[in-house]
C-alpha positions as CSV (number, residue, x, y, z in Angstrom):
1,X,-23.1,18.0,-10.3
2,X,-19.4,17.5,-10.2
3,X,-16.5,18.2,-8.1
4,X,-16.3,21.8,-9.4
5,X,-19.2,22.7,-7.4
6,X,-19.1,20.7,-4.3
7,X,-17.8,22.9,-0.7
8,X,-15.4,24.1,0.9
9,X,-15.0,25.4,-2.9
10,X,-11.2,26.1,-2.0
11,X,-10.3,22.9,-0.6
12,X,-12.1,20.6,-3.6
13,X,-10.8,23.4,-6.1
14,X,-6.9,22.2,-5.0
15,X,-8.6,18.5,-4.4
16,X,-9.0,18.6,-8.5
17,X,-6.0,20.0,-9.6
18,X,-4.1,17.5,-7.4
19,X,-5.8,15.0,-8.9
20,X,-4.7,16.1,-12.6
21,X,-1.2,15.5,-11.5
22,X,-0.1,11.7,-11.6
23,X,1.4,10.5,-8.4
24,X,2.2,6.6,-8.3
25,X,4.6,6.2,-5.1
26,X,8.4,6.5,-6.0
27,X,7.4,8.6,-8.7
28,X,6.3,11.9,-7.3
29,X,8.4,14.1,-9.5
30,X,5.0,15.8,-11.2
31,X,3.9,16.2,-8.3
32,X,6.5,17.4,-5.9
33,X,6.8,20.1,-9.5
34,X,3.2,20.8,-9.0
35,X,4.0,21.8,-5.1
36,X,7.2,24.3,-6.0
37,X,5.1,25.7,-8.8
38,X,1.8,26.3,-6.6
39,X,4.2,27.8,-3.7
40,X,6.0,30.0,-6.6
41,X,2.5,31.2,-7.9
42,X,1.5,32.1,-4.1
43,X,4.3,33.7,-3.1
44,X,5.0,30.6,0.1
45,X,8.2,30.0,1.5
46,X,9.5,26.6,0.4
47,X,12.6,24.3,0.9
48,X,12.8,20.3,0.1
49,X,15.8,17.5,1.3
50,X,17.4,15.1,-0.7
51,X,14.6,12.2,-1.2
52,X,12.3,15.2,-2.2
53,X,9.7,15.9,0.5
54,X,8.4,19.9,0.4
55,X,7.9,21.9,3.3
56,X,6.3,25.1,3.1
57,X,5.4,27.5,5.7
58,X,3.3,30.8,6.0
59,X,4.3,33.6,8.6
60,X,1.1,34.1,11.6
61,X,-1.4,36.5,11.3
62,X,-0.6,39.9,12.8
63,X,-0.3,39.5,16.6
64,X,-0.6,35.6,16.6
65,X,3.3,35.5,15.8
66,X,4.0,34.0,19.8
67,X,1.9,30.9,19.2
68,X,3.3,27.5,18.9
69,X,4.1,26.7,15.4
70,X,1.9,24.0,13.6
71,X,3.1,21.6,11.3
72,X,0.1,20.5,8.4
73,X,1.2,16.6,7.2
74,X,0.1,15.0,4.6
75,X,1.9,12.8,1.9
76,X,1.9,13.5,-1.8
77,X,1.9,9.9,-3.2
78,X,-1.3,7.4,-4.1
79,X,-2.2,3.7,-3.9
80,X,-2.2,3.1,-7.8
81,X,-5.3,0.3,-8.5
82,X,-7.6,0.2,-10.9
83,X,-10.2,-1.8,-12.7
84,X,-8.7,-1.4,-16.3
85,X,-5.4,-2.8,-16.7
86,X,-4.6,-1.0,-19.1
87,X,-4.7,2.3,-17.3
88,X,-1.9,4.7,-16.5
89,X,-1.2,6.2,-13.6
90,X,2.2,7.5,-14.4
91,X,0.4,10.2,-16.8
92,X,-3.3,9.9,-17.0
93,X,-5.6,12.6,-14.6
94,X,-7.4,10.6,-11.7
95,X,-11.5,11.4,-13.3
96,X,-13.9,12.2,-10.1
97,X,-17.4,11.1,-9.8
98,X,-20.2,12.9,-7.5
99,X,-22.3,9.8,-6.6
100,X,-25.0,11.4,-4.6
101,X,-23.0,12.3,-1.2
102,X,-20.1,10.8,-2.4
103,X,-16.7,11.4,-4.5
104,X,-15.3,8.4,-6.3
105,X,-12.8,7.9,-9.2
106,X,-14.1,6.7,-12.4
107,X,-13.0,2.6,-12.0
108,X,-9.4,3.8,-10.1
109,X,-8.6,4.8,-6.4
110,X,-9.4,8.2,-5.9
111,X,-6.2,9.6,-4.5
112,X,-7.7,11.0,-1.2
113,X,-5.7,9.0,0.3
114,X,-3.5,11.1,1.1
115,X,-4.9,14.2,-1.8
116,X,-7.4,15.4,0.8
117,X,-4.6,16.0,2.9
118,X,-2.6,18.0,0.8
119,X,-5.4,20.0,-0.4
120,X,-6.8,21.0,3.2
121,X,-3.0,22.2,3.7
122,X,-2.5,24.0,0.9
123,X,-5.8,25.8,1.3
124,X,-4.5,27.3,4.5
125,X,-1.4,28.4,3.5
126,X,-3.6,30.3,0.5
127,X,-7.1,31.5,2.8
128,X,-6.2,34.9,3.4
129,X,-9.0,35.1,5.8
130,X,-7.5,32.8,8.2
131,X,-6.6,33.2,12.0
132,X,-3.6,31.5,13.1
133,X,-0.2,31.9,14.8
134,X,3.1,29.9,12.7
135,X,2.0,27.6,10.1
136,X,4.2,24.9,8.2
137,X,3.0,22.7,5.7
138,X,5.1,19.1,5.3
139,X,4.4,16.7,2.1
140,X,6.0,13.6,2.2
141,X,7.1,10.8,-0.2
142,X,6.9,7.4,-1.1
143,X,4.2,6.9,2.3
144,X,2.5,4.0,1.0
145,X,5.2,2.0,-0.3
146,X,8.3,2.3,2.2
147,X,7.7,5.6,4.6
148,X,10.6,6.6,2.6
149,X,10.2,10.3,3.3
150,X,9.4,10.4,6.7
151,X,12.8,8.1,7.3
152,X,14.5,9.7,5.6
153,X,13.3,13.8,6.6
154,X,16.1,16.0,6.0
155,X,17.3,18.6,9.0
156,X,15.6,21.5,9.5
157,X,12.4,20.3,7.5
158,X,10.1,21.0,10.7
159,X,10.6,24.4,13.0
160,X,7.4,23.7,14.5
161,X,6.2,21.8,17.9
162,X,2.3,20.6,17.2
163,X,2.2,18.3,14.2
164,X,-1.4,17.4,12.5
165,X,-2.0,14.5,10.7
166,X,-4.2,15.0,7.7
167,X,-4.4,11.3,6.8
168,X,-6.6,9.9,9.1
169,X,-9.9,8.1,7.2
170,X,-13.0,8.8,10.3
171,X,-15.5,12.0,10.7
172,X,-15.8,12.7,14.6
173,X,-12.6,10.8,15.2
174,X,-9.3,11.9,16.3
175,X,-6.1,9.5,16.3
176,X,-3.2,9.4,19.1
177,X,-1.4,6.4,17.9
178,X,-0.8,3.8,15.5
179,X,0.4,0.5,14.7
180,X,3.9,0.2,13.3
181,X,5.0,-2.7,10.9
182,X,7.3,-4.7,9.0
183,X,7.7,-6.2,5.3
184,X,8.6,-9.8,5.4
185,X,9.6,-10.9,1.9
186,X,9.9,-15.0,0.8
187,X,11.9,-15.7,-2.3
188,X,11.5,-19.1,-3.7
189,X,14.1,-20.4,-6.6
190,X,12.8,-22.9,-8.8
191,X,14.3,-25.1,-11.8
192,X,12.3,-24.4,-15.0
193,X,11.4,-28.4,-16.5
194,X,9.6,-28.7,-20.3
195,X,6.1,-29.0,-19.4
196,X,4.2,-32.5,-19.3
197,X,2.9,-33.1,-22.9
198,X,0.6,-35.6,-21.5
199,X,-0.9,-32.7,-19.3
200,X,-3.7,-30.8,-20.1
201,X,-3.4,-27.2,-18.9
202,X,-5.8,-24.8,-17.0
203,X,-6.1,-21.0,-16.5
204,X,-7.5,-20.5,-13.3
205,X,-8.9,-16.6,-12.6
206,X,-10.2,-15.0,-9.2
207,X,-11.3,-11.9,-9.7
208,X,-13.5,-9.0,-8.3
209,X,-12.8,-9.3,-4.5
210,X,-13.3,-6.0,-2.1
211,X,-9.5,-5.4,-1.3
212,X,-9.0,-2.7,1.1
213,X,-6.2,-1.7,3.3
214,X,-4.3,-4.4,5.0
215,X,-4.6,-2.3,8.2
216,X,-7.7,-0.2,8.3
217,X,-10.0,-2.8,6.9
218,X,-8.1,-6.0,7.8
219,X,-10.8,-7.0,10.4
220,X,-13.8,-6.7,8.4
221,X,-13.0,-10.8,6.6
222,X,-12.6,-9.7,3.3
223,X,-11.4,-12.2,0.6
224,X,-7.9,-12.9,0.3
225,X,-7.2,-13.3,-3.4
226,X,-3.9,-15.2,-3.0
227,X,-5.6,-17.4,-0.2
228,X,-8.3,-18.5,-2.2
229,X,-5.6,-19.2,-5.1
230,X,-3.7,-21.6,-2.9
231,X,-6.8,-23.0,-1.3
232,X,-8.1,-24.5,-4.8
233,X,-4.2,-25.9,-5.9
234,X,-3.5,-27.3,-2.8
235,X,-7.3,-28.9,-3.1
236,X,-6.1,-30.5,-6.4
237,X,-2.5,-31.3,-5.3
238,X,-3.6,-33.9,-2.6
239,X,-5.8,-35.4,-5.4
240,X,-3.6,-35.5,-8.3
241,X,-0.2,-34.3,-10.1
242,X,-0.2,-30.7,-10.8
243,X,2.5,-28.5,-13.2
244,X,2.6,-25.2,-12.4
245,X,3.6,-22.8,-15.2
246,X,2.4,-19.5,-14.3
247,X,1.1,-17.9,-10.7
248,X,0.5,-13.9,-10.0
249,X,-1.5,-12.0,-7.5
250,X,-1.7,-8.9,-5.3
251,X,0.0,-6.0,-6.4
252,X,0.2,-4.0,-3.1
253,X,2.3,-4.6,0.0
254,X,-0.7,-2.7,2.2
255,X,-3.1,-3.7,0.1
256,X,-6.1,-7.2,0.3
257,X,-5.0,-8.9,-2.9
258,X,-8.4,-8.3,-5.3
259,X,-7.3,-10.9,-7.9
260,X,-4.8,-13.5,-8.4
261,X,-4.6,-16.2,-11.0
262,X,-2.5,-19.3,-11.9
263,X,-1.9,-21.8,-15.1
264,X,-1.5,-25.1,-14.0
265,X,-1.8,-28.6,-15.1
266,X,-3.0,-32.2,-15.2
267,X,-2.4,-35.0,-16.2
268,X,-5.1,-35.4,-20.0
269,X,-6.9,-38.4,-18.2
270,X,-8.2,-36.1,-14.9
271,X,-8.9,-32.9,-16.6
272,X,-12.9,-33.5,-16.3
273,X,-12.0,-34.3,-12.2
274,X,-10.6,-30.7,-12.1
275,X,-13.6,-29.3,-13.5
276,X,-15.9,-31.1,-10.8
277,X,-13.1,-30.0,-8.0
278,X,-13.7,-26.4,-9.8
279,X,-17.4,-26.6,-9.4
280,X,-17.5,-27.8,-5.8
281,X,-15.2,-24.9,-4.5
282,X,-16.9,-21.9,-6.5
283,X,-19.8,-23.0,-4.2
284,X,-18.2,-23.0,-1.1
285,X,-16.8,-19.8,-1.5
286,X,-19.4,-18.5,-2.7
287,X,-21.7,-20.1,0.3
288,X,-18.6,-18.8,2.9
289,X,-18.4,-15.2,1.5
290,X,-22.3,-14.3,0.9
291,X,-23.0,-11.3,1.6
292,X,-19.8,-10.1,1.6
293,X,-18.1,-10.4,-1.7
294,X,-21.0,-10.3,-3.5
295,X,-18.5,-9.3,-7.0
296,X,-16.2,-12.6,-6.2
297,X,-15.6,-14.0,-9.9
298,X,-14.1,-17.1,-11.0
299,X,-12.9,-18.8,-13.8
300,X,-11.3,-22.6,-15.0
301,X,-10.8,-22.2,-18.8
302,X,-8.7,-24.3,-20.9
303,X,-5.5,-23.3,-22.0
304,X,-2.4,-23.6,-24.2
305,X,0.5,-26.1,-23.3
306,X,3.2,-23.5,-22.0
307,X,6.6,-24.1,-22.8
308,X,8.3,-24.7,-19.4
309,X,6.6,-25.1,-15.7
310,X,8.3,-25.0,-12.4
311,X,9.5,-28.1,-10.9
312,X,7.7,-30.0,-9.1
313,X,8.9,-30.0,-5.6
314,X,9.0,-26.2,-5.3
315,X,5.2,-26.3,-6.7
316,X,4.3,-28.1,-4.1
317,X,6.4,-26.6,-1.5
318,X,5.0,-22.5,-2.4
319,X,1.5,-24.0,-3.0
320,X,1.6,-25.7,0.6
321,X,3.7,-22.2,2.4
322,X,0.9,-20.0,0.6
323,X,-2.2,-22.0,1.5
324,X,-0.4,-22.1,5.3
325,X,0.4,-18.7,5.6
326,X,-1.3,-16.9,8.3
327,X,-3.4,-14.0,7.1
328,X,-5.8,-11.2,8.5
329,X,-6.2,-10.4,12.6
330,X,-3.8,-12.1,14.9
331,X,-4.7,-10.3,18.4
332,X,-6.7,-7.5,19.4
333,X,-6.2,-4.7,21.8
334,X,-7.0,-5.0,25.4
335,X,-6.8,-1.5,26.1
336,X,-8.9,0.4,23.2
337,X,-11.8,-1.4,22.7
338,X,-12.3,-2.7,18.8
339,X,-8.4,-1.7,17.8
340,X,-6.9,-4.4,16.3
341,X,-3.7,-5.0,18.1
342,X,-1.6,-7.6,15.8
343,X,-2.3,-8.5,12.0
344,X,-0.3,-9.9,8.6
345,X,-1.5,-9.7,5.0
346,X,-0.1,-12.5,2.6
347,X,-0.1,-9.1,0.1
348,X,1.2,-10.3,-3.5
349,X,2.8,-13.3,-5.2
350,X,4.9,-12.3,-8.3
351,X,7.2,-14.5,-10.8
352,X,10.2,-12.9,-11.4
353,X,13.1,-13.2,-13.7
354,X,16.0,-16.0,-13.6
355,X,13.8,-18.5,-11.4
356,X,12.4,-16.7,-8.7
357,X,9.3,-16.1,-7.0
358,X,8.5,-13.7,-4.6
359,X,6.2,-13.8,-2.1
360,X,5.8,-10.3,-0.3
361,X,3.9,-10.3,3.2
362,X,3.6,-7.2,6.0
363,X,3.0,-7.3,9.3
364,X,1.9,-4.5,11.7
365,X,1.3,-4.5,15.2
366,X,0.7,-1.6,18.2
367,X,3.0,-3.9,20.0
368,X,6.1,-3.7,19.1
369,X,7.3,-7.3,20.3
370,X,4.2,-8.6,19.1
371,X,5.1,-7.2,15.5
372,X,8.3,-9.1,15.1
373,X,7.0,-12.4,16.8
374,X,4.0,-12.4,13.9
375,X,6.8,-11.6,11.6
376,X,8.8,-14.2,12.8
377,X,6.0,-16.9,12.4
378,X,6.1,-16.4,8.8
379,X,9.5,-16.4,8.7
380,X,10.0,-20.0,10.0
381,X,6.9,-20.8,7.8
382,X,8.6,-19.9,4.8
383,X,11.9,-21.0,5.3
384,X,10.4,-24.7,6.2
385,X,9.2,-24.2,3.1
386,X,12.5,-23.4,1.3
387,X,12.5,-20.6,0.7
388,X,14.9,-17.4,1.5
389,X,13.4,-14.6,4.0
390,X,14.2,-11.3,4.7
391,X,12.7,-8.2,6.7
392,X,12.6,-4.8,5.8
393,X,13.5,-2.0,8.1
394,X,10.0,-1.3,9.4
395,X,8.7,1.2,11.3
396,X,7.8,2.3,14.6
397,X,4.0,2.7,16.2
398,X,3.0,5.7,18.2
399,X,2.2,5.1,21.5
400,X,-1.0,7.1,22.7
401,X,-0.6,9.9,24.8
402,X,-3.8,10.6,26.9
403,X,-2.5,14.0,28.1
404,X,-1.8,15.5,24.9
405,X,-2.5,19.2,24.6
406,X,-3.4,19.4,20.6
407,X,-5.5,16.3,21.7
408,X,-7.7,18.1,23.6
409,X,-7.3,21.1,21.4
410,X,-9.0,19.1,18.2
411,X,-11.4,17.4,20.4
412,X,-12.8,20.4,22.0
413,X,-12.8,22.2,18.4
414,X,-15.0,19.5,16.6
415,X,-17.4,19.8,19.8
416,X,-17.7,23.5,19.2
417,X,-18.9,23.4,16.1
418,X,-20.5,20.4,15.5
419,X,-22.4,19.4,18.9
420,X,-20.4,16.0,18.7
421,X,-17.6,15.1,21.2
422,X,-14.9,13.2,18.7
423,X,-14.0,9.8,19.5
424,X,-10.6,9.6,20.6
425,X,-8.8,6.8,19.4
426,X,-5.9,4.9,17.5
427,X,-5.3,3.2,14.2
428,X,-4.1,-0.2,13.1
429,X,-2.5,1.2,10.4
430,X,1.1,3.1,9.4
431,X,1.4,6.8,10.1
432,X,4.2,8.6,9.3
433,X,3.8,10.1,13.2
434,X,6.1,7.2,14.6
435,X,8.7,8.4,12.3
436,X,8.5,11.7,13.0
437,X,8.4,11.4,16.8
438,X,11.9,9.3,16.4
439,X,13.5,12.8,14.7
440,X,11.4,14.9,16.9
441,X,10.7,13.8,20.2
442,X,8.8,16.7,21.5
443,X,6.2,16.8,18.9
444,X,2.7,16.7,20.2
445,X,0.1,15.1,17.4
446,X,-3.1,14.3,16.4
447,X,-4.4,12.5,13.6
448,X,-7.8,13.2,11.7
449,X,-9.3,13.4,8.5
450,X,-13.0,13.1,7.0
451,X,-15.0,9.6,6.1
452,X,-13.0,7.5,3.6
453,X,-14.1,4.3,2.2
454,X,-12.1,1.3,0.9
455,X,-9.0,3.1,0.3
456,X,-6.2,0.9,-2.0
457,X,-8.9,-0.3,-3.9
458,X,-11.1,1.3,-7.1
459,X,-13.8,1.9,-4.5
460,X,-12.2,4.3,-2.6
461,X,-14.6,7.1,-2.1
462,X,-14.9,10.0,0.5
463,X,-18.2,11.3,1.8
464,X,-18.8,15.5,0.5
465,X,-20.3,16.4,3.8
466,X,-17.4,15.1,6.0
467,X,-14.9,17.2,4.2
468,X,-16.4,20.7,5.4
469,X,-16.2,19.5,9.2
470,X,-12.8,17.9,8.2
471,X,-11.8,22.0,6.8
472,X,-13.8,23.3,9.9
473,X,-12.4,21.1,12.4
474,X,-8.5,22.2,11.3
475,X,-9.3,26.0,10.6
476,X,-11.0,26.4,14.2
477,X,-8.1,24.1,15.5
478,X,-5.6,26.6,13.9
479,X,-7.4,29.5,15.4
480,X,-7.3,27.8,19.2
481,X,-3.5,27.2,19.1
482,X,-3.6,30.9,18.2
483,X,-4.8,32.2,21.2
484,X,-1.5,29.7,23.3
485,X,1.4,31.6,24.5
């Protein structure tokens, strides 16, 4: 079987061709091309702003044409990780896997996040069969990397007054809110020194960890790549004299760091000590994460003397801030049960050139004081540590609204059909809605989508049967607003 004949045929049809079309963040010009060439072929209204997000909309069906106007969202760009280095998102096709009741990506995320979106959207503005009053379609860009679109949406983008989210990651679960959240970025500058030729120099690998979203899964104790990095060096710091030549790990602001590595070294005479320190920690971790990160890998492997390392106080100095750095849940919420309320994800550490490296963290919180005070921590951490810190803009949350009208609308239309009363609930992670509520304050929205699985990371997959209650649910939603006035 393969995606060609999985249903809704329509919605997985789009799904694929989507998919064909490379869409790292910040570079969504193949796909925003794909969008104005589908709406050309279909005969859709379209119109786009200056940082490039497409709206579309489709007039109602004959006597619907006095119901309030709904706005499909969904954003066009992908978390870009994969298990081959070498491969290339800005021009290879994503390749889909049916793995019994479930669609995954051939060793790469699987774009359904946000793909599935755009493809339920686009499959309404196509059904001809379809009951509905005013329909808009919105596709965003740059959501996973800096909510650039949404910031940035241009006037007159939205006409309508109900807004559904199509990025949501739970079957039988609609979303009123979300946290909002904030980059905090640590830049250390370091003096280059001729490395120690009386050292003898190690490549040190972790590799293989779960990863995930630093929102949606950051309470489920997954492995922090860069935390496990700076646990082993600081380890061997308080024992002996370490040269650091060479550290890198993460990729993804709103992503668990997978892997992360580092090329250090010792002083000749201790170099057999390091290999006992090496053997000792494997087995703690291993012992602390069973069960869990079952595909943890490590490796200590000899290596040639490099040419220049980074001075020694600033080794010591990132190696302590790093191993310091808060990371994972900071609070939960007190008024939805099991949301987690306050978080921060020590997300990648990258050398960069003339002396630098950069240390990029992220915050989010449905607290809005609560986000900048977790924020703030690691700001004083890191600038005890030396280095220089800076916030990015952020973004807002969305603040639940229990008297919602669309809320009750979805809730009431995935009861219908499926015998199931939705869970009503909200997400520790960013939504665009925040953004949209700021430029639009008299939007009412809902959030939803079917099952995905370890988003942001190669095992991103999306359960086949939760997709045709995800394409119910919003067709019988369409048809309810329908029958307003």
């Amino acid at each position: 079987m393969t995606i060609k004949d999985l249903k809704p045929a329509l919605v997985f049809s789009i799904f694929d061709k989507i998919n064909q079309v490379p869409r790292p963040s910040k570079k969504e010009d193949k796909i925003r091309k794909f969008l104005l060439d589908f709406a050309a072929e279909h005969g859709i209204a379209v119109r786009t702003d200056a940082v490039g997000n497409v709206a579309m909309s489709k007039p109602a069906t004959p006597g619907k044409e006095n119901a309030p106007a709904v706005i499909m969202q969904a954003h066009m760009d992908m978390v870009c990780e994969s298990n081959d280095k070498n491969f290339d998102f800005e021009n290879s096709p994503i390749k889909t896997i049916v793995d019994g009741d479930w669609l995954r990506a051939d060793g790469t995320t699987l774009g359904a996040d946000n793909g599935i979106g755009m493809a339920a959207a686009l499959a309404v503005l196509v059904d001809k069969d379809l009951v509905h009053g005013p329909v808009e379609a919105l596709f965003t860009v740059d959501e996973e990397t800096g909510l650039t679109g949404a910031n940035n949406l241009g006037d007159g983008m939205l006409n309508g007054s109900i807004l559904l989210n199509l990025d949501s990651e739970d079957d039988a679960e609609i979303f009123i809110g979300c946290a909002g959240g904030v980059d905090t970025t640590c830049t250390f500058k370091y003096k280059r020194s001729f490395a120690p030729t009386d050292f003898h120099y190690f490549r040190f690998e972790i590799s293989g960890g779960l990863g995930g979203h630093s929102g949606g899964d950051i309470h489920l104790g997954r492995a922090n790549a860069n935390k496990l990095l700076a646990r082993f060096l600081y380890a061997v710091s308080l024992e002996h004299e370490i040269s650091l030549a060479e550290i890198d790990g993460g990729n993804l602001r709103n992503a668990i760091p997978r892997a992360a590595h580092a090329v250090f070294g010792v002083h000749t005479s201790r170099k057999e000590d390091i290999r006992v320190a090496f053997n000792k920690y494997v087995a703690d971790i291993e012992n602390e994460y069973s069960g869990l990160e079952t595909g943890l890998k490590f490796e200590l492997e000899s290596t040639d003397k490099p040419e220049y390392t980074v001075d020694s106080e600033t080794t010591i100095s990132l190696v302590e801030a790093l191993y310091s750095a808060p990371h994972g849940v900071v609070s939960m919420s007190r008024d939805i049960e099991g949301l987690v309320e306050t978080s921060t994800n020590l997300a990648s550490v990258k050398m960069l050139g003339e002396n630098q490296i950069l240390v990029t963290t992220s915050q989010r919180s449905s607290v809005e004081s609560r986000k900048w005070d977790i924020a703030r921590q690691v700001e004083a951490l890191f600038c005890l540590a030396g280095a220089e810190v800076s916030h990015g803009d952020g973004y807002p949350g969305w603040q639940p609204n229990m008297n919602s009208q669309i809320m009750h609308i979805a809730s009431d239309a995935y009861e219908e059909l499926y015998g199931v009363k939705p869970a009503i609930k909200a997400i520790h992670a960013g939504l665009e809605c925040g953004l949209f509520l700021q430029k639009y304050p008299g939007l009412d929205m809902v959030s939803f989508g079917p099952t995905l699985r370890d988003v942001h990371s190669p095992s991103e997959r999306m359960y086949i049967p939760a997709v045709e209650r995800f394409w119910g649910q919003l067709t019988r939603i369409l048809e309810k607003v329908a029958e307003l006035k």
